[in-house]
C-alpha positions in Angstrom: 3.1 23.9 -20.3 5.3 24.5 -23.1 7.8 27.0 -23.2 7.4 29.9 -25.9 11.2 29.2 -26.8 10.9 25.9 -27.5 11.0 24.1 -31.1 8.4 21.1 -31.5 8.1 19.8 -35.0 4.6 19.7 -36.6 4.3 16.1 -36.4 4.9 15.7 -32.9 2.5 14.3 -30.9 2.6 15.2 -27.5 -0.1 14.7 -24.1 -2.0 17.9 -23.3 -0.3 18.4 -19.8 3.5 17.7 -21.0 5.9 20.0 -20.3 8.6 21.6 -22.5 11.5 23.6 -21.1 13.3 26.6 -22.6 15.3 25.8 -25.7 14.4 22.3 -26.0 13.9 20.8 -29.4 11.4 17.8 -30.2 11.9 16.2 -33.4 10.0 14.4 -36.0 6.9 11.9 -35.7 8.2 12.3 -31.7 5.0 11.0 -29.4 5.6 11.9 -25.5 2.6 10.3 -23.5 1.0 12.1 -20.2 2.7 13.7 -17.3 6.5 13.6 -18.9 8.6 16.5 -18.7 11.2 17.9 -21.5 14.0 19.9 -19.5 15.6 22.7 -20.8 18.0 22.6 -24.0 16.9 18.5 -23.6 16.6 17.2 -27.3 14.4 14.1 -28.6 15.2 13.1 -31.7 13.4 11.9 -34.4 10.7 8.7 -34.4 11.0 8.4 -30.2 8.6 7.6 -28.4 8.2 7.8 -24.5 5.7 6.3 -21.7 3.9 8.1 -19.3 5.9 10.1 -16.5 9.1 10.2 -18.0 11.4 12.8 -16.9 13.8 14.0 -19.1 16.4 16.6 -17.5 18.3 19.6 -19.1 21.0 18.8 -21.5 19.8 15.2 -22.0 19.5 13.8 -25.9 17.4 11.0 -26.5 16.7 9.4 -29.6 19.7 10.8 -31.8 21.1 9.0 -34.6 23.0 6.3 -33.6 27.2 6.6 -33.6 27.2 4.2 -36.6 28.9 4.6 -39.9 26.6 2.4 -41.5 23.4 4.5 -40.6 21.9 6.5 -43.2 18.8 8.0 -41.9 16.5 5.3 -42.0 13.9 5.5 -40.1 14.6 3.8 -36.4 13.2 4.9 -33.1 14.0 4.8 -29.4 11.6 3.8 -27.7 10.8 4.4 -23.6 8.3 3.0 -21.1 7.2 4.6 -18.2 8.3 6.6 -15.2 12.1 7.1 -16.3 14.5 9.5 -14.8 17.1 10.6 -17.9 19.2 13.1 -16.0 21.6 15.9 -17.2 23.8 15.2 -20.4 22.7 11.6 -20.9 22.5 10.3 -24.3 20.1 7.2 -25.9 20.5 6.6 -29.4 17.8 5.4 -31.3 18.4 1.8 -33.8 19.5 0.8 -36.4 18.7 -1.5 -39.9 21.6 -3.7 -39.3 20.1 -4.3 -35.9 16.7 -4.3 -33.9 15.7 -0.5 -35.7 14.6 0.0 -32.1 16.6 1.3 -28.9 14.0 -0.2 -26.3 14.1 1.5 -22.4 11.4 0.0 -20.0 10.0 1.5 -17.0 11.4 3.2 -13.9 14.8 3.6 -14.7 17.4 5.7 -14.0 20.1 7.0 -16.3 22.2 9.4 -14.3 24.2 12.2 -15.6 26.7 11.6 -19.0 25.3 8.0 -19.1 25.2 6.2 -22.4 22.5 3.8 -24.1 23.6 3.1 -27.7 21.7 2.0 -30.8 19.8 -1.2 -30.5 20.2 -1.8 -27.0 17.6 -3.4 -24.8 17.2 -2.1 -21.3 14.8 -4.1 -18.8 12.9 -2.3 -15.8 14.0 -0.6 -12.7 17.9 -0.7 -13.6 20.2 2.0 -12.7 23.1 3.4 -14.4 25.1 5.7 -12.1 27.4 8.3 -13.6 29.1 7.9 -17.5 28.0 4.2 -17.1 28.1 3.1 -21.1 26.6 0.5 -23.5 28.1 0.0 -26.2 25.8 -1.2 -29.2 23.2 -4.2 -29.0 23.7 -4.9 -25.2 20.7 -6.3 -22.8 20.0 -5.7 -19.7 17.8 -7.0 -17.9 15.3 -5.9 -15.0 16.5 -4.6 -11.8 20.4 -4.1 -12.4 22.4 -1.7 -11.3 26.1 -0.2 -13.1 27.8 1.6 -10.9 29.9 4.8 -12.6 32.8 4.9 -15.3 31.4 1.3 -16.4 32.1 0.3 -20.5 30.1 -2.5 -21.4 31.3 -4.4 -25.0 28.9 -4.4 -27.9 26.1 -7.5 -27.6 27.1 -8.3 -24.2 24.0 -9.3 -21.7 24.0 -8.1 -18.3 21.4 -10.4 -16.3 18.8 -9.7 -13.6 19.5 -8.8 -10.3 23.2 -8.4 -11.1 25.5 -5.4 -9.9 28.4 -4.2 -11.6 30.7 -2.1 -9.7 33.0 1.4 -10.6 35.2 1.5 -13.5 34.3 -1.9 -14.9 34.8 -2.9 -18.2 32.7 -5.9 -19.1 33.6 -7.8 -22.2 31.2 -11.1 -21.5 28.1 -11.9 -20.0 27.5 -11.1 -16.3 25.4 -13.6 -15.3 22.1 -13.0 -13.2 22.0 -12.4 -9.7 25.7 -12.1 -9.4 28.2 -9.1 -8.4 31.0 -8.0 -10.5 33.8 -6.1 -10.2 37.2 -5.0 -12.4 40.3 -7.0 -12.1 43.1 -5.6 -14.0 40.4 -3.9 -16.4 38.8 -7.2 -16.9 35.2 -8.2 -15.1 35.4 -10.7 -12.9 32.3 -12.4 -11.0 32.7 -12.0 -6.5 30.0 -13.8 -5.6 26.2 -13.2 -5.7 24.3 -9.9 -5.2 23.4 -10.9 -1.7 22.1 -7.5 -0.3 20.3 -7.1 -3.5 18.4 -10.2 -3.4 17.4 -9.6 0.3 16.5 -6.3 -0.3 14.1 -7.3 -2.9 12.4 -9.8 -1.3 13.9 -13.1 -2.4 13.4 -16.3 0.2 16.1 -18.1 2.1 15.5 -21.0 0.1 16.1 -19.2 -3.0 19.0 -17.4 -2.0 20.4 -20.9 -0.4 19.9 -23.2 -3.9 21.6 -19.7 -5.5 24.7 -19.9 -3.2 24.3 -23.8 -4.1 24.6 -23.3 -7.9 27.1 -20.6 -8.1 29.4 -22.7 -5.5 29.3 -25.5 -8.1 29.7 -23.5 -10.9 33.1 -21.7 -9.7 34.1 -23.6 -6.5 33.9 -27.5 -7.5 36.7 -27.5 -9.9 34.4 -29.2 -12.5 34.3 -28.7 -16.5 30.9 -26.5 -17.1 28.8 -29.4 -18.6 29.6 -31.4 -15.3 28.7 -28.6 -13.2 25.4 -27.7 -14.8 24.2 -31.3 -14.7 25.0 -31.5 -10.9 23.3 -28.5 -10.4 20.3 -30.2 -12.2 20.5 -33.1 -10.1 21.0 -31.6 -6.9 18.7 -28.4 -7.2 14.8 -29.1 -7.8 11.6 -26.8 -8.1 13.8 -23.4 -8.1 12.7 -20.5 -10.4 15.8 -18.9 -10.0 18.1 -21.2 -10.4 16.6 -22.3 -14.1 16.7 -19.0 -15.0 20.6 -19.1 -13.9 21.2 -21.8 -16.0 19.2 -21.3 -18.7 20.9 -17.4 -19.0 24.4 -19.7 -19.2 23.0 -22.1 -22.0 21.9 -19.1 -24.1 25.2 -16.9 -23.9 26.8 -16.4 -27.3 30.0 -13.9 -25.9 30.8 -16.6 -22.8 30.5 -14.7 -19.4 32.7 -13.5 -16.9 33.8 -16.3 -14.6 34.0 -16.3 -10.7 
């Protein structure tokens, strides 16, 4: 299962049926659990450590140092869950001391080709990042989003559940959870909520009617944000996903992009 051309330092630990492509290096104190797959000329870096069922595709690099002046080697890993697609000539850097020493992936994603995760990020479950989609350092996001190609995302910006982010975007705030948004002049602004999305994963009328509720009072009311959250509070009872809307606003420390 491993390729005689491949280089695997001694103190990787890999699953008996991984496989290892031609010309593709595995670092230090790596550990790559069951059924994963190491494409050809694919690197992993030092102290990573992947799931079950990853894929890893030609050309990719995960867990090199990270692009930071102020690394010097210490010892920070990348870490990924389970069932990941990295594709051709995407990159995942692994932590840093001055931040989480972790790069965290979940499970099932998909990084396609050229994509960028950078040091101390924290990427959720089931998102997709379409072509030279980019994270700059110590950005979240959370489960089930998708960022469509050419998208920069600013250093320890959050990127919420459920939300979309479209082509050539370059998000400087918060997008906030559930929502869609899209470049204006280079700068993200919010269009309304993921409504396609939501459907599509199984969200109920209700929910996606107190969701068109909240956001309608958020941007649409012509109220100061305190006034519009405690409406919201008043008016909207018993709904999961509104909470977690608010509660997502009430946490932001960049702002977020407005509607």
């Amino acid at each position: 299962m491993i390729h005689p051309t491949a280089i695997i330092d001694s103190t990787a630990n890999l699953a008996t049926d991984v496989e290892v492509g031609p010309y593709a290096i595995i670092g230090k104190h790596v550990i790559i659990g069951k059924g994963t797959t190491v494409g050809a000329h694919a690197v992993v870096g030092d102290w990573t450590e992947m799931g079950e069922n990853n894929q890893i595709f030609p050309q990719a690099s995960v867990g090199a140092p990270p692009q930071d002046l102020k690394y010097k080697g210490e010892e920070c890993w990348t870490r990924l869950g389970n069932g990941n697609m990295i594709r051709e000539f995407a990159t995942i850097h692994r932590g840093t001391v001055t931040g989480h020493a972790e790069t965290v992936v979940g499970n099932n994603n998909l990084l396609m080709a050229y994509s960028h995760v950078a040091h101390d990020c924290v990427v959720g479950n089931g998102v997709v990042m379409a072509n030279v989609a980019t994270l700059a350092g110590h950005v979240t996001v959370e489960d089930n989003v998708i960022i469509g190609g050419l998208v920069a995302v600013h250093q320890f910006s959050r990127i919420g559940a459920y939300a979309m982010i479209g082509g050539g975007t370059m998000v400087g705030m918060d997008i906030l959870p559930y929502t869609i948004a899209t470049s204006n002049k280079r700068e993200a602004k919010l269009r309304g909520l993921n409504l396609i999305g939501l459907k599509r994963r199984g969200f109920t009328e209700e929910a996606i009617a107190n969701l068109k509720k909240a956001y309608k009072t958020l941007f649409m009311a012509g109220l100061k944000l305190p006034d519009a959250i405690a409406r919201i509070n008043g008016e909207i009872a018993d709904c999961p996903e509104v909470d977690y809307l608010l509660a997502f606003i009430n946490s932001t420390q960049r702002g977020f992009c407005k509607g």
